[in-house]
N, CA and C atoms as an extended XYZ file, in Angstrom:
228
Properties=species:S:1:pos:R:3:atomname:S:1:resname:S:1:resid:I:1 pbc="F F F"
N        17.729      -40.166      -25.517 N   UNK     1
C        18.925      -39.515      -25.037 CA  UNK     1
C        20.128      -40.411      -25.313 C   UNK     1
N        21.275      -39.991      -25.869 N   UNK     2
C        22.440      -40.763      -26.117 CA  UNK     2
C        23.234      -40.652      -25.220 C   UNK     2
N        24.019      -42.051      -24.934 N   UNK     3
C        24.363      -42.307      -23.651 CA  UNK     3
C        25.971      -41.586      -24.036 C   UNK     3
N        26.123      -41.200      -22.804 N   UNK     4
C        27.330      -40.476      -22.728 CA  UNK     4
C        28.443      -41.669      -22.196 C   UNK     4
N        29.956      -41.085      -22.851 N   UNK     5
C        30.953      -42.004      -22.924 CA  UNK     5
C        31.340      -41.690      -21.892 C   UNK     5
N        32.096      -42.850      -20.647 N   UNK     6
C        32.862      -42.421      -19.640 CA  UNK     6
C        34.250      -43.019      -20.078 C   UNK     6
N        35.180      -42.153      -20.475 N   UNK     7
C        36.429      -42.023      -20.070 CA  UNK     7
C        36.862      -43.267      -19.064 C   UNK     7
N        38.243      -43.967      -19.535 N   UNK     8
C        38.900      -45.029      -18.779 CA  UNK     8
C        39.213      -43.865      -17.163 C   UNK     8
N        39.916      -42.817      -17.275 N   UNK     9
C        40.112      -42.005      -16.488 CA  UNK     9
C        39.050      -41.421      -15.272 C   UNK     9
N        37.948      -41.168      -15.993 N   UNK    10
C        36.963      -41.097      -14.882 CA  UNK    10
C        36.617      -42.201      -13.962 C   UNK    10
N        36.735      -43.526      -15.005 N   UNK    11
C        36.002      -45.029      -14.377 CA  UNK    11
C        36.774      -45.287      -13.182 C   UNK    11
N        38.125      -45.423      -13.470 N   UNK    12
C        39.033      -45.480      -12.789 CA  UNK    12
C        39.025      -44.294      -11.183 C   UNK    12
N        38.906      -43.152      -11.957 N   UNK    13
C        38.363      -42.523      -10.504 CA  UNK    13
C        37.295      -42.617      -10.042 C   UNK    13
N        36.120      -42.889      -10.125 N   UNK    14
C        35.069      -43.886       -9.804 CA  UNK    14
C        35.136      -44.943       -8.636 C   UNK    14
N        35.876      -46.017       -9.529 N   UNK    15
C        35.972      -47.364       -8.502 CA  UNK    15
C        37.457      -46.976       -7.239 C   UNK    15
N        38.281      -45.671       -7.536 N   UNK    16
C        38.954      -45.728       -6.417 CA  UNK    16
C        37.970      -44.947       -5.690 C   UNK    16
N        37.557      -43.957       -5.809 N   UNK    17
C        36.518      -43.858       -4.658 CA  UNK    17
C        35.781      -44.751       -3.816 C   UNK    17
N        34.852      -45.490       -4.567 N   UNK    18
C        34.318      -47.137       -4.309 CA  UNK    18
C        35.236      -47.591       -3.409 C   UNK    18
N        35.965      -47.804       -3.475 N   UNK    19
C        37.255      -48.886       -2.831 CA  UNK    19
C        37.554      -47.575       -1.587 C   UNK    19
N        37.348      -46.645       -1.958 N   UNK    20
C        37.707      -46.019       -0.320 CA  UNK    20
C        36.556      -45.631        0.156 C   UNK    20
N        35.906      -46.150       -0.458 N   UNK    21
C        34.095      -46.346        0.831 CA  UNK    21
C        34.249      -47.612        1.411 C   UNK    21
N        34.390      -48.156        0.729 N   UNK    22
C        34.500      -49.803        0.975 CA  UNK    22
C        35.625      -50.077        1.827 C   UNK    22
N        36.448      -49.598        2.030 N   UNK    23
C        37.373      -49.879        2.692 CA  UNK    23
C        36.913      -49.258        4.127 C   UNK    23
N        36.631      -47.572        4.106 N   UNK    24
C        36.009      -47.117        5.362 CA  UNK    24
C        34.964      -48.185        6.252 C   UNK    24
N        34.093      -48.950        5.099 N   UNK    25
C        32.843      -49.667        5.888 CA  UNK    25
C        33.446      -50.780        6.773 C   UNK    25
N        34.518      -51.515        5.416 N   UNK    26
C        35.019      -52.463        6.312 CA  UNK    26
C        35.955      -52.043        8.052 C   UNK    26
N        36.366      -50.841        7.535 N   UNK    27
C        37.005      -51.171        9.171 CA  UNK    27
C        36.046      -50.493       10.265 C   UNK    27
N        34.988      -49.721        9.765 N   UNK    28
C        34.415      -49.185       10.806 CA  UNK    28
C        33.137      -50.724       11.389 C   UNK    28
N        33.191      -51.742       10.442 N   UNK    29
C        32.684      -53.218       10.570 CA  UNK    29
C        33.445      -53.976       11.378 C   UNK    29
N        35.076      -53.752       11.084 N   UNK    30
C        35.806      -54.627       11.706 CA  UNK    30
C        36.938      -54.278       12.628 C   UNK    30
N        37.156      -53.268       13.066 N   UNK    31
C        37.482      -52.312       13.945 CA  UNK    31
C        39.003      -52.413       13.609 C   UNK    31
N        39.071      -52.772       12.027 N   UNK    32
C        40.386      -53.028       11.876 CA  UNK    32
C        40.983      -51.165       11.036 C   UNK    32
N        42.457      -51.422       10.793 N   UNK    33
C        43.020      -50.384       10.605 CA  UNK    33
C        43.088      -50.392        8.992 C   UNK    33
N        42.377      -48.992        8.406 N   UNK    34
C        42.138      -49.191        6.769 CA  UNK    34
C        43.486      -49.077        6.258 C   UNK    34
N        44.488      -48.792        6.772 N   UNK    35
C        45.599      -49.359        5.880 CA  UNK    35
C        46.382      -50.437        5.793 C   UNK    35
N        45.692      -51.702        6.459 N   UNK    36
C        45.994      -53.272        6.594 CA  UNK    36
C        44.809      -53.631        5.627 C   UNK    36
N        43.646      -53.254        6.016 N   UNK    37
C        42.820      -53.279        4.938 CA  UNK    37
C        42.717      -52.855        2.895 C   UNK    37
N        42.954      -52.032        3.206 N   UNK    38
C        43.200      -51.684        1.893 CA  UNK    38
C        43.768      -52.419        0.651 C   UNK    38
N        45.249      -53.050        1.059 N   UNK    39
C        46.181      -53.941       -0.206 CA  UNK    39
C        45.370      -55.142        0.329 C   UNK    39
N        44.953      -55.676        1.613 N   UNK    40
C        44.134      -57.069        1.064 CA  UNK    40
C        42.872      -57.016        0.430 C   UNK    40
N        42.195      -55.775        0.358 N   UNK    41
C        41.510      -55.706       -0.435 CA  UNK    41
C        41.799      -55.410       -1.815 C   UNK    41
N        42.235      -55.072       -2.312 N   UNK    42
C        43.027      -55.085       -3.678 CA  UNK    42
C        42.943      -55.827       -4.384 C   UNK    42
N        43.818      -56.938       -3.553 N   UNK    43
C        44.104      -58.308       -4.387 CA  UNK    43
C        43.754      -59.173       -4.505 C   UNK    43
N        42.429      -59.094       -3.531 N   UNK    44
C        41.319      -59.645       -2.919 CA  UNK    44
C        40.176      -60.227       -4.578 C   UNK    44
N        39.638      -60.914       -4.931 N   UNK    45
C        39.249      -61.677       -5.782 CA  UNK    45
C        37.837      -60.745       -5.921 C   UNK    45
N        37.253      -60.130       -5.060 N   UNK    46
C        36.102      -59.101       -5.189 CA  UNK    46
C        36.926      -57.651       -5.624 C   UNK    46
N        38.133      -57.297       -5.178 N   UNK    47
C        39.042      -56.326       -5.826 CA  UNK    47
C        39.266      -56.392       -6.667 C   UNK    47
N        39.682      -57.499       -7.742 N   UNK    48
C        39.904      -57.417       -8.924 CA  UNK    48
C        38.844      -57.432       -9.308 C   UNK    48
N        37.779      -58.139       -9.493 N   UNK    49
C        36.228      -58.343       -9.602 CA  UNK    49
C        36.162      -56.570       -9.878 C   UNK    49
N        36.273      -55.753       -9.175 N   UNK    50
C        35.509      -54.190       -9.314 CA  UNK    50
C        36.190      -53.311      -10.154 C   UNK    50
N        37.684      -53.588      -10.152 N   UNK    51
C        38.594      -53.410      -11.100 CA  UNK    51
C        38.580      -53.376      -12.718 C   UNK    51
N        37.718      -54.915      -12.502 N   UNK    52
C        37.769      -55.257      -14.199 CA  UNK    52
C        36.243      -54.785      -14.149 C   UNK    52
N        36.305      -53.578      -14.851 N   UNK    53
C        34.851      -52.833      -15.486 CA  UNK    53
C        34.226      -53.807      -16.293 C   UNK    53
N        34.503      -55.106      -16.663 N   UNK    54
C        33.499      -55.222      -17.585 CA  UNK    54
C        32.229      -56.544      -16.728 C   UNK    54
N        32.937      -56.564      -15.641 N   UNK    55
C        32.256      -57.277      -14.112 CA  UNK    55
C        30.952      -56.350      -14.021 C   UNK    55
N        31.119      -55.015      -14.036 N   UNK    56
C        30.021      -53.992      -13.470 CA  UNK    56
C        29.638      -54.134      -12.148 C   UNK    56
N        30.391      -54.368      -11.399 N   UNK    57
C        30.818      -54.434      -10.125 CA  UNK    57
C        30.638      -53.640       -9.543 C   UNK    57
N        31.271      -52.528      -10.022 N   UNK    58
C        31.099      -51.441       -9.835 CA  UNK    58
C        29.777      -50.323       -9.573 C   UNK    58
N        28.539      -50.953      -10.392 N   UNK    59
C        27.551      -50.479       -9.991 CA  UNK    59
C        27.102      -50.653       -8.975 C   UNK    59
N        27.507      -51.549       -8.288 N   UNK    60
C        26.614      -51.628       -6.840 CA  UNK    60
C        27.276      -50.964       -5.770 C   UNK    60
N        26.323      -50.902       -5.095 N   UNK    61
C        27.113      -49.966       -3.420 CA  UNK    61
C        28.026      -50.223       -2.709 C   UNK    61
N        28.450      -49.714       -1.964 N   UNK    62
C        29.925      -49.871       -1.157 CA  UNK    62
C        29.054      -51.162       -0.236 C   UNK    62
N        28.235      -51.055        0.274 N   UNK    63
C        27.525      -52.031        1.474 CA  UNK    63
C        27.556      -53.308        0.893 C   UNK    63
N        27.118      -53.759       -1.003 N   UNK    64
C        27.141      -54.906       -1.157 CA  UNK    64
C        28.479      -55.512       -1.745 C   UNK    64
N        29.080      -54.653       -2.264 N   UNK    65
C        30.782      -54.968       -2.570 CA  UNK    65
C        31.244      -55.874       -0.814 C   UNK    65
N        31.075      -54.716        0.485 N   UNK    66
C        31.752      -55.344        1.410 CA  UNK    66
C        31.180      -56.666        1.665 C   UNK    66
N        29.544      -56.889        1.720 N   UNK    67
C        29.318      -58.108        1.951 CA  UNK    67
C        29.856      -59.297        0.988 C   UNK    67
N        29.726      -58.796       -0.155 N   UNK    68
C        30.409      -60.003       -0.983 CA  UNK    68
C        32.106      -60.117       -0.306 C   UNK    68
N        33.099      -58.707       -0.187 N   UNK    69
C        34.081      -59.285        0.395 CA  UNK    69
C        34.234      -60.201        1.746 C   UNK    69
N        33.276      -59.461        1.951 N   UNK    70
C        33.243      -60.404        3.793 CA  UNK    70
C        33.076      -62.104        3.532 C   UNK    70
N        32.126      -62.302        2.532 N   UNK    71
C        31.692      -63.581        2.419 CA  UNK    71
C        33.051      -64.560        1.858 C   UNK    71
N        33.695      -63.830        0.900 N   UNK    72
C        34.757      -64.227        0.263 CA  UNK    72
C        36.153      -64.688        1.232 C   UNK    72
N        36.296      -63.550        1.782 N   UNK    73
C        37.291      -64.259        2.762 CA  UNK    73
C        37.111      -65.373        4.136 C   UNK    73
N        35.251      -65.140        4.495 N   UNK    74
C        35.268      -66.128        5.485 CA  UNK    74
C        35.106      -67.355        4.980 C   UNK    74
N        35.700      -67.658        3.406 N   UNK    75
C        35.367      -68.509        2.501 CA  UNK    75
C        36.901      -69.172        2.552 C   UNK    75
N        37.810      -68.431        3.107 N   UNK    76
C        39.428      -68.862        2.892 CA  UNK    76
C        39.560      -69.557        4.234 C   UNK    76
């Protein structure tokens, strides 16, 4: 079977979905408010990380994206 091309456009809608799972987990984790959450996740070093498709970051679940973010910032 030949692998089908995904579009920059789809990918992109992809990982913003991702990022608004990920964002839901984190605040329903941290009882914080997802729109304080959100831009620090962004710019957040696991945010760009999921961003840049060629990381494949993106393949993994919203659950291990947040743990890697969690780990990352209790790292600052």
């Amino acid at each position: 079977m030949a692998s089908e091309v995904i579009t920059k456009e789809k990918m992109d809608y992809t990982i913003d979905v991702l990022v608004t799972m990920i964002v839901d987990e984190l605040a329903d984790t941290t009882g914080r408010d997802r729109n304080e959450i959100l831009p620090e996740f962004v710019v957040s070093k696991t945010g760009k990380a999921l961003y840049d498709t060629s990381t494949k970051l993106w393949c993994n679940g919203p659950s291990y994206i947040v743990d890697m973010y969690l780990e990352e910032i209790a790292k600052s």
